[in-house]
PQR file with spaces between the fields and no chain letter, atoms N, CA, C, O and H, PARSE charges and radii, in Angstrom:
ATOM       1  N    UNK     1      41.893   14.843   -0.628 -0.4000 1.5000
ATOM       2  CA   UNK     1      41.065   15.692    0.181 -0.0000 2.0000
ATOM       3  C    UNK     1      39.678   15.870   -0.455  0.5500 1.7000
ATOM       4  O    UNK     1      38.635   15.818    0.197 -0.5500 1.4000
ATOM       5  N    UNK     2      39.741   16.069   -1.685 -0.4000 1.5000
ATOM       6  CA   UNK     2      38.624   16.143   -2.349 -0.0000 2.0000
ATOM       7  C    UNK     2      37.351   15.039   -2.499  0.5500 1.7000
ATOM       8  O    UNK     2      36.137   15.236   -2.538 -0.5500 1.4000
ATOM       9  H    UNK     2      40.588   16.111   -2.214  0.4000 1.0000
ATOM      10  N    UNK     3      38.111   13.846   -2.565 -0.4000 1.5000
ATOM      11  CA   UNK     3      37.587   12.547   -2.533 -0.0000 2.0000
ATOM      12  C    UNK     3      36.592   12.461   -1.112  0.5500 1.7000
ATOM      13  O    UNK     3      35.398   12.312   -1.374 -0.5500 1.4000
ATOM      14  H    UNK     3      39.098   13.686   -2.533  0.4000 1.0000
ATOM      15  N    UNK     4      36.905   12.531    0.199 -0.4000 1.5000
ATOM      16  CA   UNK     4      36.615   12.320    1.238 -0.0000 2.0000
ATOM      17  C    UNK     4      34.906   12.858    1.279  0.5500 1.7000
ATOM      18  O    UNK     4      34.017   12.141    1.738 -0.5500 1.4000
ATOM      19  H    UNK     4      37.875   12.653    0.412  0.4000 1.0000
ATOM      20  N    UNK     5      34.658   14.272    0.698 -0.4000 1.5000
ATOM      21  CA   UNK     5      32.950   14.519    0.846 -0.0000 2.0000
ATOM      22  C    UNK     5      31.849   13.387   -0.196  0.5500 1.7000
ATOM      23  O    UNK     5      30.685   12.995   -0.107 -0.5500 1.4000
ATOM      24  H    UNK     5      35.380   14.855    0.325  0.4000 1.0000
ATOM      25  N    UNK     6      33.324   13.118   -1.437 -0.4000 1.5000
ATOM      26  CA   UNK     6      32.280   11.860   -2.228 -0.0000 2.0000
ATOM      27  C    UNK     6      31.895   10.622   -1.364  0.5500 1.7000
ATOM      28  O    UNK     6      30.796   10.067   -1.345 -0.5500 1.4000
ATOM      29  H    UNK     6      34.270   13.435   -1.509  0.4000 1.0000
ATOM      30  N    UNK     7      32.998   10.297   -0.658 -0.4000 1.5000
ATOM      31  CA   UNK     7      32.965    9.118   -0.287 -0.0000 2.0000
ATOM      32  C    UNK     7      31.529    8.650    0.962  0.5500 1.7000
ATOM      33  O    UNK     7      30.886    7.608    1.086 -0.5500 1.4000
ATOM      34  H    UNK     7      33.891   10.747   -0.673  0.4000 1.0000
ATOM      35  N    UNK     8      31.489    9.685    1.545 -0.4000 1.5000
ATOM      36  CA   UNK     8      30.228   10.334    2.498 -0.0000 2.0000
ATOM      37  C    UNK     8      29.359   10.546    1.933  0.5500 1.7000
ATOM      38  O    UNK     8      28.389   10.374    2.672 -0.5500 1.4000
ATOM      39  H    UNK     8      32.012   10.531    1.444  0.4000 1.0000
ATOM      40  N    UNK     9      28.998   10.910    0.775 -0.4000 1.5000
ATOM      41  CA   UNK     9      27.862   11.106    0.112 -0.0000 2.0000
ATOM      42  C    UNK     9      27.666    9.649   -0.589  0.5500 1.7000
ATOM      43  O    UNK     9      26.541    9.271   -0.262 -0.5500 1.4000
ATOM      44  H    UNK     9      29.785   11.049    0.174  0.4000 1.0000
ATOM      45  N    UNK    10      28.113    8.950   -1.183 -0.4000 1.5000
ATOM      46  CA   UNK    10      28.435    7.096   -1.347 -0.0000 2.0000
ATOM      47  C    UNK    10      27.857    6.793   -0.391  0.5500 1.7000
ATOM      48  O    UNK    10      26.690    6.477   -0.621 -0.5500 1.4000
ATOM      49  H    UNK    10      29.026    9.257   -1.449  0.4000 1.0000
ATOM      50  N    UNK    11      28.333    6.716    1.204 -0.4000 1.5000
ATOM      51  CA   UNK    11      28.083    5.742    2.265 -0.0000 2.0000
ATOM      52  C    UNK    11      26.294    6.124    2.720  0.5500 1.7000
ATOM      53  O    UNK    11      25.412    5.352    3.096 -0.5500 1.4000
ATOM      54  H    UNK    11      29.281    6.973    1.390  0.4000 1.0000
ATOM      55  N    UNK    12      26.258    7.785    2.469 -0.4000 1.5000
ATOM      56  CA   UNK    12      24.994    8.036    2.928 -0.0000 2.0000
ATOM      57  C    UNK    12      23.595    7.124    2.011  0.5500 1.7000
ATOM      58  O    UNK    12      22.584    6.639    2.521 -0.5500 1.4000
ATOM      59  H    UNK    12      26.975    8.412    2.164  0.4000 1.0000
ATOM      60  N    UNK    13      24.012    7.130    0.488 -0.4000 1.5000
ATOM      61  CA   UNK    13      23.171    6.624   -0.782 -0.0000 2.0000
ATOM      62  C    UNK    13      23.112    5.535   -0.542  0.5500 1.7000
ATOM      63  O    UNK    13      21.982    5.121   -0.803 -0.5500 1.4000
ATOM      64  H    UNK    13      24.833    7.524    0.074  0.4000 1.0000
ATOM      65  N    UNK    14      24.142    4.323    0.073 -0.4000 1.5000
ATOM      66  CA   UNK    14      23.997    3.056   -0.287 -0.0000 2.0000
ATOM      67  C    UNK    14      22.976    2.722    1.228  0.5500 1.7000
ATOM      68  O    UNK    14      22.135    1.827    1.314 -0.5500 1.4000
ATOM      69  H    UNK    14      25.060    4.659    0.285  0.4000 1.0000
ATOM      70  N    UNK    15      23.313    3.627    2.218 -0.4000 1.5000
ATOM      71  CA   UNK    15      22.537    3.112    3.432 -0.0000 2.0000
ATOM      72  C    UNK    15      20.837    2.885    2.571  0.5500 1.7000
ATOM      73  O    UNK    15      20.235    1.865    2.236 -0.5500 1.4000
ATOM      74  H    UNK    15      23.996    4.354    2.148  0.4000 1.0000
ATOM      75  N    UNK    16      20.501    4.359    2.448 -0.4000 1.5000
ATOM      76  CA   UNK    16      19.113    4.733    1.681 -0.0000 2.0000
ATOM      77  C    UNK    16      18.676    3.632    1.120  0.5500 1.7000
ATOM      78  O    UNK    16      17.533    3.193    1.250 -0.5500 1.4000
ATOM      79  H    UNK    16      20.990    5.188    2.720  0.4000 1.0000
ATOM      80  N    UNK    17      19.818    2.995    0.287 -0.4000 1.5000
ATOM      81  CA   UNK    17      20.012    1.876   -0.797 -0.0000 2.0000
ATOM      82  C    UNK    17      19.279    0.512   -0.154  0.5500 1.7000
ATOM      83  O    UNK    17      18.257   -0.114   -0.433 -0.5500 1.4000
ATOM      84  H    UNK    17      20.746    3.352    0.182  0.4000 1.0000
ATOM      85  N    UNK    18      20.340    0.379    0.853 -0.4000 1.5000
ATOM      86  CA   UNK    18      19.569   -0.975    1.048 -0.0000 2.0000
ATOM      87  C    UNK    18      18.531   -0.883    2.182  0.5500 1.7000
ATOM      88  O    UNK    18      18.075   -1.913    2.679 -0.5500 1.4000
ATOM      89  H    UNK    18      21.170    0.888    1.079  0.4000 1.0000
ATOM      90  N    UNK    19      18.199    0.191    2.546 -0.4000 1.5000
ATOM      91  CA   UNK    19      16.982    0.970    3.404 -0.0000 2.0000
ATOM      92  C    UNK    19      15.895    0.521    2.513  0.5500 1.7000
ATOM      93  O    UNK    19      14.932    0.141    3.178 -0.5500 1.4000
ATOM      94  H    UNK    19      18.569    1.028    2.142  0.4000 1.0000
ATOM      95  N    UNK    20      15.697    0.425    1.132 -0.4000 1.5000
ATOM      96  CA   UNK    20      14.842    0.537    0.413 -0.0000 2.0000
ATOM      97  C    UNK    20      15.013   -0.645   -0.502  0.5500 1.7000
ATOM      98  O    UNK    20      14.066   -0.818   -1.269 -0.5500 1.4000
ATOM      99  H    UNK    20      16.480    0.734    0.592  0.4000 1.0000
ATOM     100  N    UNK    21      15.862   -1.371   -0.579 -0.4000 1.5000
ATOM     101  CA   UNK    21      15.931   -2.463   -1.231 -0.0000 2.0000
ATOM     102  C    UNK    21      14.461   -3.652   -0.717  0.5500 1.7000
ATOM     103  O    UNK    21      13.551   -3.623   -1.546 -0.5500 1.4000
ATOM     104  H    UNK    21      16.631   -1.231    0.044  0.4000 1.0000
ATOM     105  N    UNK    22      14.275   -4.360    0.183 -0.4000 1.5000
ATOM     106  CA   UNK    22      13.132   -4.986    0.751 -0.0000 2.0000
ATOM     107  C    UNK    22      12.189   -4.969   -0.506  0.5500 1.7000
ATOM     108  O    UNK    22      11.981   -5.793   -1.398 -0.5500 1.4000
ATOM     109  H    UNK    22      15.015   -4.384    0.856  0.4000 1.0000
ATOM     110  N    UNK    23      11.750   -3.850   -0.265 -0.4000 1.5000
ATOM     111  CA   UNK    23      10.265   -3.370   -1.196 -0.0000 2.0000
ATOM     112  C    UNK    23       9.897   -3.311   -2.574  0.5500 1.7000
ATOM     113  O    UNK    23       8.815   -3.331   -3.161 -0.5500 1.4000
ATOM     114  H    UNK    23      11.919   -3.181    0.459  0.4000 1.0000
ATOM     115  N    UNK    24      12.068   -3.169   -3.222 -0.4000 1.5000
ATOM     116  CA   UNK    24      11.737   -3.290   -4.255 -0.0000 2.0000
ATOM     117  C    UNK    24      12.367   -4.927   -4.977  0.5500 1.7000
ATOM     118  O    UNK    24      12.435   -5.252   -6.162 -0.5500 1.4000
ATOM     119  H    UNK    24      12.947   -3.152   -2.745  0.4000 1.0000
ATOM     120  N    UNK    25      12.686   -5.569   -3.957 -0.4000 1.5000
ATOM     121  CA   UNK    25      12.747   -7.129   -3.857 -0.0000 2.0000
ATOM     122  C    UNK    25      11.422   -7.828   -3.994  0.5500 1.7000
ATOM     123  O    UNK    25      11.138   -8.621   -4.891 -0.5500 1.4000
ATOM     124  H    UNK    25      12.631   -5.305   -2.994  0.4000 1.0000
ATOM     125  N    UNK    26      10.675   -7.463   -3.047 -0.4000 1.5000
ATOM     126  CA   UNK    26       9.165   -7.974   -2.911 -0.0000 2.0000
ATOM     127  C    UNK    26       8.611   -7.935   -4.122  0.5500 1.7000
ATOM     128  O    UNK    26       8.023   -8.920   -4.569 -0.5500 1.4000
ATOM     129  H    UNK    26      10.905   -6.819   -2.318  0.4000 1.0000
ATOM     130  N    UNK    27       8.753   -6.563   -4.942 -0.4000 1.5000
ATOM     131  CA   UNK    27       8.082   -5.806   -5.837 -0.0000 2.0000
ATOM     132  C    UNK    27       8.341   -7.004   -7.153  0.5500 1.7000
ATOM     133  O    UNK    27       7.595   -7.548   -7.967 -0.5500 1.4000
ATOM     134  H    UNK    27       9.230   -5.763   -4.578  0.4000 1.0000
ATOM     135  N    UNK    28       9.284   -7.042   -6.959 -0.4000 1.5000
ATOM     136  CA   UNK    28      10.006   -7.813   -8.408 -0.0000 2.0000
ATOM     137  C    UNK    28       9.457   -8.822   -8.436  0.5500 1.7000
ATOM     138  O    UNK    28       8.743   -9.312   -9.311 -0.5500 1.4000
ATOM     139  H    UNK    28       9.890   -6.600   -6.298  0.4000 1.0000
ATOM     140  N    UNK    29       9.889   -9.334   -7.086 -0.4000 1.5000
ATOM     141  CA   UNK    29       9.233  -10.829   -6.641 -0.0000 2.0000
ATOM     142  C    UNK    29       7.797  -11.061   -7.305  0.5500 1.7000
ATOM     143  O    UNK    29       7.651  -11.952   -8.142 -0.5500 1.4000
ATOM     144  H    UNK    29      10.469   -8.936   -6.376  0.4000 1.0000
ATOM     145  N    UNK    30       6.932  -10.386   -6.982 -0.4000 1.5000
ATOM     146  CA   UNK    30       5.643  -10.421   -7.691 -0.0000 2.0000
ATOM     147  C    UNK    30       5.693  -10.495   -9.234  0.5500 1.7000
ATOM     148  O    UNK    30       5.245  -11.481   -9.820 -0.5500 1.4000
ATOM     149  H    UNK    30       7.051   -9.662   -6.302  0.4000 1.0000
ATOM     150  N    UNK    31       6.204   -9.517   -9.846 -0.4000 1.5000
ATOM     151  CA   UNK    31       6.403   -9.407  -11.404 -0.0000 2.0000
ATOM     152  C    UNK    31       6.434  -11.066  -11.676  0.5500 1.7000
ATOM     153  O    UNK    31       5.531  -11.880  -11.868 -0.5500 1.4000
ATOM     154  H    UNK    31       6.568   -8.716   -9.370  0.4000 1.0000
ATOM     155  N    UNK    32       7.624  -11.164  -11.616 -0.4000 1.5000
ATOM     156  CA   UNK    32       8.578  -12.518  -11.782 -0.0000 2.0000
ATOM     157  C    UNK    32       7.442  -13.335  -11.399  0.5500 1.7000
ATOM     158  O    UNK    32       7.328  -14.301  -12.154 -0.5500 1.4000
ATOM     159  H    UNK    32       8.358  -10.503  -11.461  0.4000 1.0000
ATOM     160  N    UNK    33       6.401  -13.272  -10.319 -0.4000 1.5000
ATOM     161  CA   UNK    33       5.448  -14.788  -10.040 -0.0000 2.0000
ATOM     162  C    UNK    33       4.322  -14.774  -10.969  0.5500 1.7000
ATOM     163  O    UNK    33       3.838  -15.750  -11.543 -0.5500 1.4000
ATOM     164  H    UNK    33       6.493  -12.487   -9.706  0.4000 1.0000
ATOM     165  N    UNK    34       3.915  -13.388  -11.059 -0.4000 1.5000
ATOM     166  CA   UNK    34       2.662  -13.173  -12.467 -0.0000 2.0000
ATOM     167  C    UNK    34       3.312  -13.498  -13.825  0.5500 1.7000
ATOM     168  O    UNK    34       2.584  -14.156  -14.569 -0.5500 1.4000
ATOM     169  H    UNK    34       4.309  -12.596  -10.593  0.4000 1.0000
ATOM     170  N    UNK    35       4.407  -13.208  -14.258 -0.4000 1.5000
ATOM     171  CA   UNK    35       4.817  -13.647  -15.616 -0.0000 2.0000
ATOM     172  C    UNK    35       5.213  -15.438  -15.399  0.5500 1.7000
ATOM     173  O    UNK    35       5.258  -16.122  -16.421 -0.5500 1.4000
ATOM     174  H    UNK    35       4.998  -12.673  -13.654  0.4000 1.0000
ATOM     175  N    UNK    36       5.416  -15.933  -14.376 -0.4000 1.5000
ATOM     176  CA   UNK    36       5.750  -17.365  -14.338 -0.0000 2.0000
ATOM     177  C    UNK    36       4.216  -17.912  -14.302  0.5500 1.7000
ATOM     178  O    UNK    36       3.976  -18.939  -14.936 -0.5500 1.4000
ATOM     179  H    UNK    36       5.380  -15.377  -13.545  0.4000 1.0000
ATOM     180  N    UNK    37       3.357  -17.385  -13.717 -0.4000 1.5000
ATOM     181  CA   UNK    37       2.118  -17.992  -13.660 -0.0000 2.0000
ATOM     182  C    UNK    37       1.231  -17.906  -15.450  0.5500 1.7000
ATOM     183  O    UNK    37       0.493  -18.848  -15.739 -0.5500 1.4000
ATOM     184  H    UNK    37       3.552  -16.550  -13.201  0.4000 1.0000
ATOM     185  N    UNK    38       1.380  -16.959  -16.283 -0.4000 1.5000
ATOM     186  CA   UNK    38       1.110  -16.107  -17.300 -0.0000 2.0000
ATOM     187  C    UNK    38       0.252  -15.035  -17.266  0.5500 1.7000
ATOM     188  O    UNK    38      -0.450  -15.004  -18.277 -0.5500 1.4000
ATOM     189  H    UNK    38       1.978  -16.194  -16.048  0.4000 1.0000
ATOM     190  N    UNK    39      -0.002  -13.972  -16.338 -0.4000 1.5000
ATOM     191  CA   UNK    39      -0.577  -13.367  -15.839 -0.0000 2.0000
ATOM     192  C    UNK    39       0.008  -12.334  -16.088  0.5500 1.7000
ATOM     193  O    UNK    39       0.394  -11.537  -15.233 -0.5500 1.4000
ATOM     194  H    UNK    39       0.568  -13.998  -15.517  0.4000 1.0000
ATOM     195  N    UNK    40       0.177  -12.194  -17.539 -0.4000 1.5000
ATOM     196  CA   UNK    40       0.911  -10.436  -18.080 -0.0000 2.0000
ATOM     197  C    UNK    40       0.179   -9.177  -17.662  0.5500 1.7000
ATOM     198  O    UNK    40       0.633   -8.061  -17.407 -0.5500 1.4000
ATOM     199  H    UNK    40      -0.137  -12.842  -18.234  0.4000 1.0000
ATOM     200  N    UNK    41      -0.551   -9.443  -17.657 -0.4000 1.5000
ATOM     201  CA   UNK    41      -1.610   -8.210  -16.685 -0.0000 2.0000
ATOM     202  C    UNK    41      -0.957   -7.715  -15.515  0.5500 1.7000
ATOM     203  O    UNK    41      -0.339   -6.653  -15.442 -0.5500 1.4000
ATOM     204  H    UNK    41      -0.919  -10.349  -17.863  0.4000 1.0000
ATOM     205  N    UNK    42      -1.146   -8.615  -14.535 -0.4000 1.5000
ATOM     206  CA   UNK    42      -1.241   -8.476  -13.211 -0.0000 2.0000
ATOM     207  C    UNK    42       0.670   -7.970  -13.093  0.5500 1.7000
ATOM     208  O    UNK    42       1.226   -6.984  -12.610 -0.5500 1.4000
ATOM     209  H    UNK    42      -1.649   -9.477  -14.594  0.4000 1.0000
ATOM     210  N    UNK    43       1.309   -9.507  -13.967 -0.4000 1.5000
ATOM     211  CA   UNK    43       2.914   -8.382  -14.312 -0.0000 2.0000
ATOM     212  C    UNK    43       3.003   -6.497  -14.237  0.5500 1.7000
ATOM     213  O    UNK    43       3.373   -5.618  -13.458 -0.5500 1.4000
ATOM     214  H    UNK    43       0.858  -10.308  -14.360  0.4000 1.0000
ATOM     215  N    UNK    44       2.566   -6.603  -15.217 -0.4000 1.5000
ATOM     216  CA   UNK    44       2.675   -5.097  -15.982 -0.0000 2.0000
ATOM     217  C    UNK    44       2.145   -4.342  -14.639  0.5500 1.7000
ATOM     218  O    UNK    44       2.879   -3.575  -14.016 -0.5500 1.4000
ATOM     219  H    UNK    44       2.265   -7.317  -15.849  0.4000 1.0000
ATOM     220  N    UNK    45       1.073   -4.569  -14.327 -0.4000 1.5000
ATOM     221  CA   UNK    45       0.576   -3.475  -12.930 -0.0000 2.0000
ATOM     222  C    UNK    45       1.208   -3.694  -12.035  0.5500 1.7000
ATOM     223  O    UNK    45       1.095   -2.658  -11.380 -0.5500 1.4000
ATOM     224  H    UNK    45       0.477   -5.191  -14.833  0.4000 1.0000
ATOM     225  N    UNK    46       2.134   -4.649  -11.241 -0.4000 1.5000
ATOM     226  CA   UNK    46       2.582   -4.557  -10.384 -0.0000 2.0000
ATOM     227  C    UNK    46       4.198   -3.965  -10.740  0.5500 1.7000
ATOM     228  O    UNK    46       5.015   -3.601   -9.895 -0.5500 1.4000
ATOM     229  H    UNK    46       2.226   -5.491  -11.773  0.4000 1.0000
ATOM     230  N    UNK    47       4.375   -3.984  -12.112 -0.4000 1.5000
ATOM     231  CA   UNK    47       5.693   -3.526  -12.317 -0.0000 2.0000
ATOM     232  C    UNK    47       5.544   -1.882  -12.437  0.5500 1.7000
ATOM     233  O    UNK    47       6.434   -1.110  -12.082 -0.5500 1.4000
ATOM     234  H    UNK    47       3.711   -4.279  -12.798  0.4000 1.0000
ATOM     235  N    UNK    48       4.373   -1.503  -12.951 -0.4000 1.5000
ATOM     236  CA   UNK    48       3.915   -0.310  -12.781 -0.0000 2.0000
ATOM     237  C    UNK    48       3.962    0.753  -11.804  0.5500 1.7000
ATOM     238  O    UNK    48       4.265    1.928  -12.011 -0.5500 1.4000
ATOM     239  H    UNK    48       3.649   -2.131  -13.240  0.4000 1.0000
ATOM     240  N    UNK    49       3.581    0.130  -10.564 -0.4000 1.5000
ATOM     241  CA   UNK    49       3.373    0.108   -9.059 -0.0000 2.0000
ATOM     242  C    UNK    49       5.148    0.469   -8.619  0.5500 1.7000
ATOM     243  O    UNK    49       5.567    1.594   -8.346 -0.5500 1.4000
ATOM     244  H    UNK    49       3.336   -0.825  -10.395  0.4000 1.0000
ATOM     245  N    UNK    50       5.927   -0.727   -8.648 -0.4000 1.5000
ATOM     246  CA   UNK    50       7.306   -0.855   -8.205 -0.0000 2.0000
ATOM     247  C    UNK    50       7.998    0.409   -9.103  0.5500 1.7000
ATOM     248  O    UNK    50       9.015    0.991   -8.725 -0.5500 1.4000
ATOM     249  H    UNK    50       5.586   -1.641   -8.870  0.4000 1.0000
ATOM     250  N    UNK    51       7.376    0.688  -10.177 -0.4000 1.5000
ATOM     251  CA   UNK    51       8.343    1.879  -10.860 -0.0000 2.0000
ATOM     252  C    UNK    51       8.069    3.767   -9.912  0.5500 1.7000
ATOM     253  O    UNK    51       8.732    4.797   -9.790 -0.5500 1.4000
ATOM     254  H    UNK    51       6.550    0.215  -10.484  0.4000 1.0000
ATOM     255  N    UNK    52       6.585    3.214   -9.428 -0.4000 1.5000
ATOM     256  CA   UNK    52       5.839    4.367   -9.113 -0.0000 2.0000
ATOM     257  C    UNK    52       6.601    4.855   -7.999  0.5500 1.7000
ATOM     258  O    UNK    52       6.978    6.004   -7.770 -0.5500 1.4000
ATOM     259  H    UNK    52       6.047    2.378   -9.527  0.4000 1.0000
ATOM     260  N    UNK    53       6.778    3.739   -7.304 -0.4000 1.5000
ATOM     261  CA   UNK    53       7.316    3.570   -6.239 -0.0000 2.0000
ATOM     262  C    UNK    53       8.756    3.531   -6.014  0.5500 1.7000
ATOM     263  O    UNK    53       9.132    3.284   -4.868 -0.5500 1.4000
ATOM     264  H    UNK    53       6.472    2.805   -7.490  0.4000 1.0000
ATOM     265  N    UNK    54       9.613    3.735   -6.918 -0.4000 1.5000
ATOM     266  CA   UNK    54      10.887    4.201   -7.284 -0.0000 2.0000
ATOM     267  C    UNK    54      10.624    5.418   -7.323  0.5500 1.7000
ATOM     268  O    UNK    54      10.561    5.939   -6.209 -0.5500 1.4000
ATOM     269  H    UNK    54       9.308    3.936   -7.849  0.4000 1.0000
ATOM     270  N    UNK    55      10.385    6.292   -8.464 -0.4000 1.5000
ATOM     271  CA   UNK    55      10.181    7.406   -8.941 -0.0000 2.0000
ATOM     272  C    UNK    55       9.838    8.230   -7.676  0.5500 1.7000
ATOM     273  O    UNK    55      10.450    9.281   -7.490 -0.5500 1.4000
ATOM     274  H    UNK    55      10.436    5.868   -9.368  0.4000 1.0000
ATOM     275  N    UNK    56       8.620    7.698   -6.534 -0.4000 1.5000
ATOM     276  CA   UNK    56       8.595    8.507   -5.666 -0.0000 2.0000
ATOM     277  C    UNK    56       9.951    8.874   -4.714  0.5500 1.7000
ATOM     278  O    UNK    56      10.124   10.025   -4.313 -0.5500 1.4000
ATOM     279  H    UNK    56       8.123    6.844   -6.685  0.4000 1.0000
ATOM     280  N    UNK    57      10.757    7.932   -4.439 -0.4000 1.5000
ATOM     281  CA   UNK    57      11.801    7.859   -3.573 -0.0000 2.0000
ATOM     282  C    UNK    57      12.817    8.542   -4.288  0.5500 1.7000
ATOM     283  O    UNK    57      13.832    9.015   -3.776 -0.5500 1.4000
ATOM     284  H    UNK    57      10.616    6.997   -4.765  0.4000 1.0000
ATOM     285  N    UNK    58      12.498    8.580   -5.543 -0.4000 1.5000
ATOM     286  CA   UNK    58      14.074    9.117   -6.028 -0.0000 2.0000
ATOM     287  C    UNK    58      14.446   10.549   -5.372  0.5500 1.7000
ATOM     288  O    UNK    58      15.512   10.983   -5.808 -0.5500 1.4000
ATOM     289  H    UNK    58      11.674    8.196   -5.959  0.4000 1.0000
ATOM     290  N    UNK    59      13.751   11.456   -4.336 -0.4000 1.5000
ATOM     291  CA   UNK    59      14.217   12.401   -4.209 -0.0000 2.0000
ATOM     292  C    UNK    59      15.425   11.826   -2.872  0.5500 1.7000
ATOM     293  O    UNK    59      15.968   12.625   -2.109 -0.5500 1.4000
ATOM     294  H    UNK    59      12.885   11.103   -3.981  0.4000 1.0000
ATOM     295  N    UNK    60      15.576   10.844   -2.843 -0.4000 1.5000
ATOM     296  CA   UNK    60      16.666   10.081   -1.795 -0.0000 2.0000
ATOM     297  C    UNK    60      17.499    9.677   -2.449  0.5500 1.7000
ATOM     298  O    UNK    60      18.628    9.742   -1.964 -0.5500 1.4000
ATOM     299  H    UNK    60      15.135   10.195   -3.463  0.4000 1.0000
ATOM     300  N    UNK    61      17.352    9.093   -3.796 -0.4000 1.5000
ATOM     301  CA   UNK    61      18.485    8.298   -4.184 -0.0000 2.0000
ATOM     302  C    UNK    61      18.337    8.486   -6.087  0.5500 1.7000
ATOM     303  O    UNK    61      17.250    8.703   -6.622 -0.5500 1.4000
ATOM     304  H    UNK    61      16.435    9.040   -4.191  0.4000 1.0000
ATOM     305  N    UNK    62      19.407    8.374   -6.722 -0.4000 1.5000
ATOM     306  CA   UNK    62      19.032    7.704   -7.732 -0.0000 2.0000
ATOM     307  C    UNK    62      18.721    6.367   -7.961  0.5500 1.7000
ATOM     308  O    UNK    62      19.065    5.389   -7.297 -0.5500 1.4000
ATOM     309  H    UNK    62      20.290    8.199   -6.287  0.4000 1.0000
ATOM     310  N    UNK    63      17.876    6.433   -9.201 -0.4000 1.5000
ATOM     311  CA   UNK    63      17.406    5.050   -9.751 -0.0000 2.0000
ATOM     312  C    UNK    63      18.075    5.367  -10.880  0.5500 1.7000
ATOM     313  O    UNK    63      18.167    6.481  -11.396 -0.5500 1.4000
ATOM     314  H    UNK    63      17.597    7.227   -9.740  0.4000 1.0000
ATOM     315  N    UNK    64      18.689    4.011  -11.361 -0.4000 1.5000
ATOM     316  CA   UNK    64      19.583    3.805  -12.472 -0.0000 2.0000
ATOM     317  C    UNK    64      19.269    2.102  -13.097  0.5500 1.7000
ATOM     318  O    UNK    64      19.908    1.668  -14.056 -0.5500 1.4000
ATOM     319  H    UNK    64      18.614    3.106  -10.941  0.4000 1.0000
């Protein structure tokens, strides 16, 4: 009985989850093309950006 409000609160997080996944796919995506290109700069700021941009959402979800 107890289990059943976790399990709802699970289904609600993972929707959020992959509600928000896209952006932080894209996000990475970039990192990953500036460090393949050698463009540690442009890395670091866009990983900067994608963290910012976690941190804002976290009042939806955790980031872990």
């Amino acid at each position: 009985m107890a289990v059943f409000p976790l399990f709802i609160y699970v289904q609600k997080q993972m929707v959020l989850m992959n509600n928000h996944m896209p952006v932080v796919q894209k996000m990475q995506e970039q990192v990953a093309k500036a460090r393949r290109s050698g463009d540690m700069l442009e890395g670091k700021l866009v990983g900067v950006v994608c963290r910012a941009h976690c941190y804002r959402r976290q009042d939806k979800f955790t980031v872990e």
